[in-house]
VEXTI-830154 format. One record per residue: z, y, x of N, C-alpha, C in turn. Coordinates in steps of 0.05 Angstrom, whole numbers, plus 32768, in hexadecimal, padded with zeros to 4 digits. Example, Ala and Ser with C-alpha at 12.3 -4.5 7.8 and 13.67 -1.06 7.14 Angstrom:
<atoms>
+------+--------+-------+------+---------+--------+------+--------+-------+
:  nup : nnorth : neast : caup : canorth : caeast :  cup : cnorth : ceast :
+------+--------+-------+------+---------+--------+------+--------+-------+
: 809C :   7F8E :  8108 : 809C :    7FA6 :   80F6 : 809C :   7FBE :  8108 :
: 808E :   7FD3 :  8101 : 808F :    7FEB :   8111 : 809D :   8001 :  8102 :
+------+--------+-------+------+---------+--------+------+--------+-------+
</atoms>
This chain:
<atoms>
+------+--------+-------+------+---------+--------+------+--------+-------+
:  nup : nnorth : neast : caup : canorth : caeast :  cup : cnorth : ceast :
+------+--------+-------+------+---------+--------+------+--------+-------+
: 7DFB :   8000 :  819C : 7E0F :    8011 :   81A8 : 7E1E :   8021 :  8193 :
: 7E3F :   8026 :  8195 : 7E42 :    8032 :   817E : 7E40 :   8052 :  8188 :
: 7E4A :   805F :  8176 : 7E43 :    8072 :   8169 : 7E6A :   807F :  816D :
: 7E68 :   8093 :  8181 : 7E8A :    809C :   8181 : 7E81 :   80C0 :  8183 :
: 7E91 :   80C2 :  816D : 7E96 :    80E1 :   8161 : 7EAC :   80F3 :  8179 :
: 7EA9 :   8113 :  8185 : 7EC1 :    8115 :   8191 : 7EC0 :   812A :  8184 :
: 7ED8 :   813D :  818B : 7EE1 :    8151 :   8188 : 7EEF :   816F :  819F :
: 7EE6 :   817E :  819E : 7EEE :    818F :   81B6 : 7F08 :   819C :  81B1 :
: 7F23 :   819D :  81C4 : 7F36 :    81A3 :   81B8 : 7F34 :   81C3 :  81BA :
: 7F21 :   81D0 :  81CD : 7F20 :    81F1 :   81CB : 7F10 :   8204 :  81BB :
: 7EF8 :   81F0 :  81B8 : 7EE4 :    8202 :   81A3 : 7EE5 :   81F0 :  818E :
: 7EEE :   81E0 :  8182 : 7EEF :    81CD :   816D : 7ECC :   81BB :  816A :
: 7EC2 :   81BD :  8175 : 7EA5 :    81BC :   8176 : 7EA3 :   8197 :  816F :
: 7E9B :   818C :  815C : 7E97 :    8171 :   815F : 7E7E :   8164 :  815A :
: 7E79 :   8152 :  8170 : 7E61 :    8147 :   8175 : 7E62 :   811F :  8177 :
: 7E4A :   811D :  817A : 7E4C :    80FF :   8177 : 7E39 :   80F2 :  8194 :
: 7E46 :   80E1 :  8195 : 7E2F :    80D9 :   81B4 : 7E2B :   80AF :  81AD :
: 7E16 :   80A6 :  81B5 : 7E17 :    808A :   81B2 : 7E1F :   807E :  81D3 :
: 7E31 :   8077 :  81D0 : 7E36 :    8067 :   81EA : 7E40 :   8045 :  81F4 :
: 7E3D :   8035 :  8206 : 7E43 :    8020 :   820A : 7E62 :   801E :  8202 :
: 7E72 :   800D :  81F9 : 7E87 :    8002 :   81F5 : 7E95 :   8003 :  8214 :
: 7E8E :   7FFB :  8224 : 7E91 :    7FF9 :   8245 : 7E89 :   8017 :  824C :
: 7E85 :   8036 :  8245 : 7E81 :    803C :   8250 : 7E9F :   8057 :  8249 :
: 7EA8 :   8068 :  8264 : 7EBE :    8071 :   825F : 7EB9 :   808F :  824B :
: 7EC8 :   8097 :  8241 : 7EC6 :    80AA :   822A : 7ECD :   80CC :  8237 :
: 7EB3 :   80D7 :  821A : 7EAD :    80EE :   822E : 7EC6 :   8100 :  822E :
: 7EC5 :   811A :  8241 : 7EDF :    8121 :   823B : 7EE0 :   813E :  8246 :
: 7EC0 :   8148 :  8246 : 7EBD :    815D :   8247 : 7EA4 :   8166 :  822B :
: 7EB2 :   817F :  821B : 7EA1 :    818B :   8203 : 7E8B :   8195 :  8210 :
: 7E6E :   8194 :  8205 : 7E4F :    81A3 :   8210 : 7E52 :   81BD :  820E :
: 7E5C :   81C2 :  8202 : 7E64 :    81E2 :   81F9 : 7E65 :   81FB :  8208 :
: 7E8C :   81F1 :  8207 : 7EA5 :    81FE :   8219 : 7EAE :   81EE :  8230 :
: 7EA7 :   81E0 :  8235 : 7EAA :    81C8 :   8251 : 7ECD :   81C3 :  8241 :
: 7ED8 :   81CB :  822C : 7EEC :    81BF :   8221 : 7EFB :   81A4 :  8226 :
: 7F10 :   819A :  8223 : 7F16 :    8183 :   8221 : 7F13 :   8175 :  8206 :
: 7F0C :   815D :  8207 : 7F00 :    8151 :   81E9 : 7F0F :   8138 :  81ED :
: 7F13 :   812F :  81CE : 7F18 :    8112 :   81D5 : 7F0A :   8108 :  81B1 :
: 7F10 :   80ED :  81B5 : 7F00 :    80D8 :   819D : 7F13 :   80DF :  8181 :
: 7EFA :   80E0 :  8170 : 7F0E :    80DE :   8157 : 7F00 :   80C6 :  8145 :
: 7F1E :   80B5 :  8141 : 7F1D :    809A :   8136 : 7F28 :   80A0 :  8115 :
: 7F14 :   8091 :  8103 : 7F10 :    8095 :   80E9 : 7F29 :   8079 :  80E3 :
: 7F2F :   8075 :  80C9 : 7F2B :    805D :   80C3 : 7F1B :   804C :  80B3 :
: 7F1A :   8031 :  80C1 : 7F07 :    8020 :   80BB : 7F09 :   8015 :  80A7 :
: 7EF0 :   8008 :  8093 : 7EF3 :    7FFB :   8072 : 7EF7 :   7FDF :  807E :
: 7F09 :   7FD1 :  8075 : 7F0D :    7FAD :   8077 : 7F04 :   7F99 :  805D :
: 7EEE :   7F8E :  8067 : 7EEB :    7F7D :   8045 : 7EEE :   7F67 :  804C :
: 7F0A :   7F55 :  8041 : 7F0F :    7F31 :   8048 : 7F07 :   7F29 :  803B :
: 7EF2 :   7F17 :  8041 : 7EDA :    7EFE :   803B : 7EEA :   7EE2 :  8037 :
: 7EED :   7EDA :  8020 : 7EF3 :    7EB9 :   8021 : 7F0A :   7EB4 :  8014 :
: 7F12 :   7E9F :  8011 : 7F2E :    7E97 :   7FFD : 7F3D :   7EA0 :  800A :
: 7F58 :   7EB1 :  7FF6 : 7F72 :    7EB5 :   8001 : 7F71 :   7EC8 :  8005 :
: 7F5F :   7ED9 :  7FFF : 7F61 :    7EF8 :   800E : 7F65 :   7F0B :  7FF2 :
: 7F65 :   7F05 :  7FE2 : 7F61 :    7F0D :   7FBF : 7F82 :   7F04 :  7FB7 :
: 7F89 :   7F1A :  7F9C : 7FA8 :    7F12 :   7F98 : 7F9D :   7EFC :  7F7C :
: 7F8A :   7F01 :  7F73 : 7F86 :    7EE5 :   7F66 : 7F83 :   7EBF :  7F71 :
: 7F81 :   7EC5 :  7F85 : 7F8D :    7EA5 :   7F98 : 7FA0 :   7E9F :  7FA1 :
: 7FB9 :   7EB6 :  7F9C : 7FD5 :    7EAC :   7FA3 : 7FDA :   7E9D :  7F8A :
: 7FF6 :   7E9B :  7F86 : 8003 :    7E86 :   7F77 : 8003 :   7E9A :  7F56 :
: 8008 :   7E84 :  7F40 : 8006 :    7E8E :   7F2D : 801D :   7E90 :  7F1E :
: 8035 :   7E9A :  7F2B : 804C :    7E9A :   7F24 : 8050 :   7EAF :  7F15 :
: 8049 :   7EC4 :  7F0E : 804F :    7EE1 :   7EFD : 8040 :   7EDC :  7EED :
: 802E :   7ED6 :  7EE5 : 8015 :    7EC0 :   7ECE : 802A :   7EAE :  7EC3 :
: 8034 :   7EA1 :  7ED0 : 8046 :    7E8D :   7EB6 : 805C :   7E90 :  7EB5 :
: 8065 :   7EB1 :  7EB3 : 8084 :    7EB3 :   7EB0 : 807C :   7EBE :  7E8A :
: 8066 :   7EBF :  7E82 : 805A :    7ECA :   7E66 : 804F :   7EDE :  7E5F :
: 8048 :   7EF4 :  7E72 : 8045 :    7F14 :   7E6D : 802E :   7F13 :  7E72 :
: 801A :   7EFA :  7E86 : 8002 :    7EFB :   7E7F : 7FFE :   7F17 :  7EA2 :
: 8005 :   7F28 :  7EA5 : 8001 :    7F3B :   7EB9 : 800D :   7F27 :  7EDB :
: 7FF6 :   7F2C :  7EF0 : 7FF6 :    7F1B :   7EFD : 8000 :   7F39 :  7F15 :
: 8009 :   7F34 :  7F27 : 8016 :    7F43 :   7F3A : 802A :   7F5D :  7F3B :
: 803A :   7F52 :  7F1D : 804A :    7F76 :   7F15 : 8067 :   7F64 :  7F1D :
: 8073 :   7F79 :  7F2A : 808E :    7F6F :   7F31 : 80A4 :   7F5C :  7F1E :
: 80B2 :   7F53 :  7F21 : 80C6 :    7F4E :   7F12 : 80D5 :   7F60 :  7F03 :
: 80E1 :   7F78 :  7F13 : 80EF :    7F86 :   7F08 : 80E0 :   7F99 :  7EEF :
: 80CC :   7F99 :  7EF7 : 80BC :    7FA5 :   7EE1 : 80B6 :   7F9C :  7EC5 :
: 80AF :   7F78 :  7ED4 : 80B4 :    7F6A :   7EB5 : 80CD :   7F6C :  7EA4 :
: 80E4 :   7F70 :  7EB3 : 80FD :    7F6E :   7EA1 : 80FB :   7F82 :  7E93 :
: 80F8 :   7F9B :  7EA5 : 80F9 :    7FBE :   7E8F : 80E4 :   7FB8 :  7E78 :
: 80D0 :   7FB0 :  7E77 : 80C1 :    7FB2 :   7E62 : 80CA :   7F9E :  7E4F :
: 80DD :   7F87 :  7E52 : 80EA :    7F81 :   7E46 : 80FA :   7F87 :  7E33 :
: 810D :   7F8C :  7E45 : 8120 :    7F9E :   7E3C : 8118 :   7FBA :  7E21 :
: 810B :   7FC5 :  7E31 : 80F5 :    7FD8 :   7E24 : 80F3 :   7FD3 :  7E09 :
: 80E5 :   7FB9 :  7E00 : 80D4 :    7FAE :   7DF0 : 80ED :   7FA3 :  7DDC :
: 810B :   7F9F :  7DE2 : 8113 :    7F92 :   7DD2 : 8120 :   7FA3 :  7DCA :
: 8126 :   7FCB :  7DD5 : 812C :    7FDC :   7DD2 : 8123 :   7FE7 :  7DB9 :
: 8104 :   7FEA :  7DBC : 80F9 :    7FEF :   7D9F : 80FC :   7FE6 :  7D92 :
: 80F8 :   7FC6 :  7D91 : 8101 :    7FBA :   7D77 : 8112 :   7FB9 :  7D69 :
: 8127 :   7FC3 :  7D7B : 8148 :    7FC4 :   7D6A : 814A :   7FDB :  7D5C :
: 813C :   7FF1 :  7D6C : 8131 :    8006 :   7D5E : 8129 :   800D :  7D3F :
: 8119 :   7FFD :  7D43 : 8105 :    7FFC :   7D2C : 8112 :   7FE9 :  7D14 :
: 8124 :   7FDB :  7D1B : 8132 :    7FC3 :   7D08 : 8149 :   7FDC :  7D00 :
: 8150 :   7FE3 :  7D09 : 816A :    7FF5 :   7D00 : 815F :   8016 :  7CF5 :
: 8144 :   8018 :  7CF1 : 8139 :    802B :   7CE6 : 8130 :   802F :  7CC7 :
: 8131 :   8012 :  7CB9 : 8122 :    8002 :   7CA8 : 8138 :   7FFB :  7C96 :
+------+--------+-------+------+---------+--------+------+--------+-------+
</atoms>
């Protein structure tokens, strides 16, 4: 059975109760006879199996030469750019 957390909206009071999936949700606090309702977390997802990993897509950013596998395009150009910035730099410093 799971396990559903509520919350009282008048005394803030929160408690946990185990109940059937099929069964309807509580909606009075033990307290303050309050109105309560469910508070939903979010859940961890772990994908099991090929295809679910960015190392099983295609290896297209791997063989453009930079060796870095999922960095945008435009990013590769600036560091480009970047890179040929210094150098000119550094050639015209010398």
């Amino acid at each position: 059975m799971p396990t559903y957390e509520y919350l009282c909206e008048r005394c803030g009071f929160r408690f946990e109760r185990f109940q059937r999936i099929t069964e309807d949700p509580i909606s009075q606090c033990p307290r303050c006879q309050g109105a309560v309702h469910r508070v939903f977390y979010p859940v961890s997802i772990m994908f099991k199996g090929r295809g679910f990993y960015s190392t099983d897509y295609g290896r297209s950013s791997a063989a453009s030469g930079n060796g870095k596998v999922g960095e945008p395009a435009e990013a590769k150009a600036e560091g480009a750019e970047a890179g040929a910035e210094s150098k000119s730099a550094d050639k015209s410093v010398t």
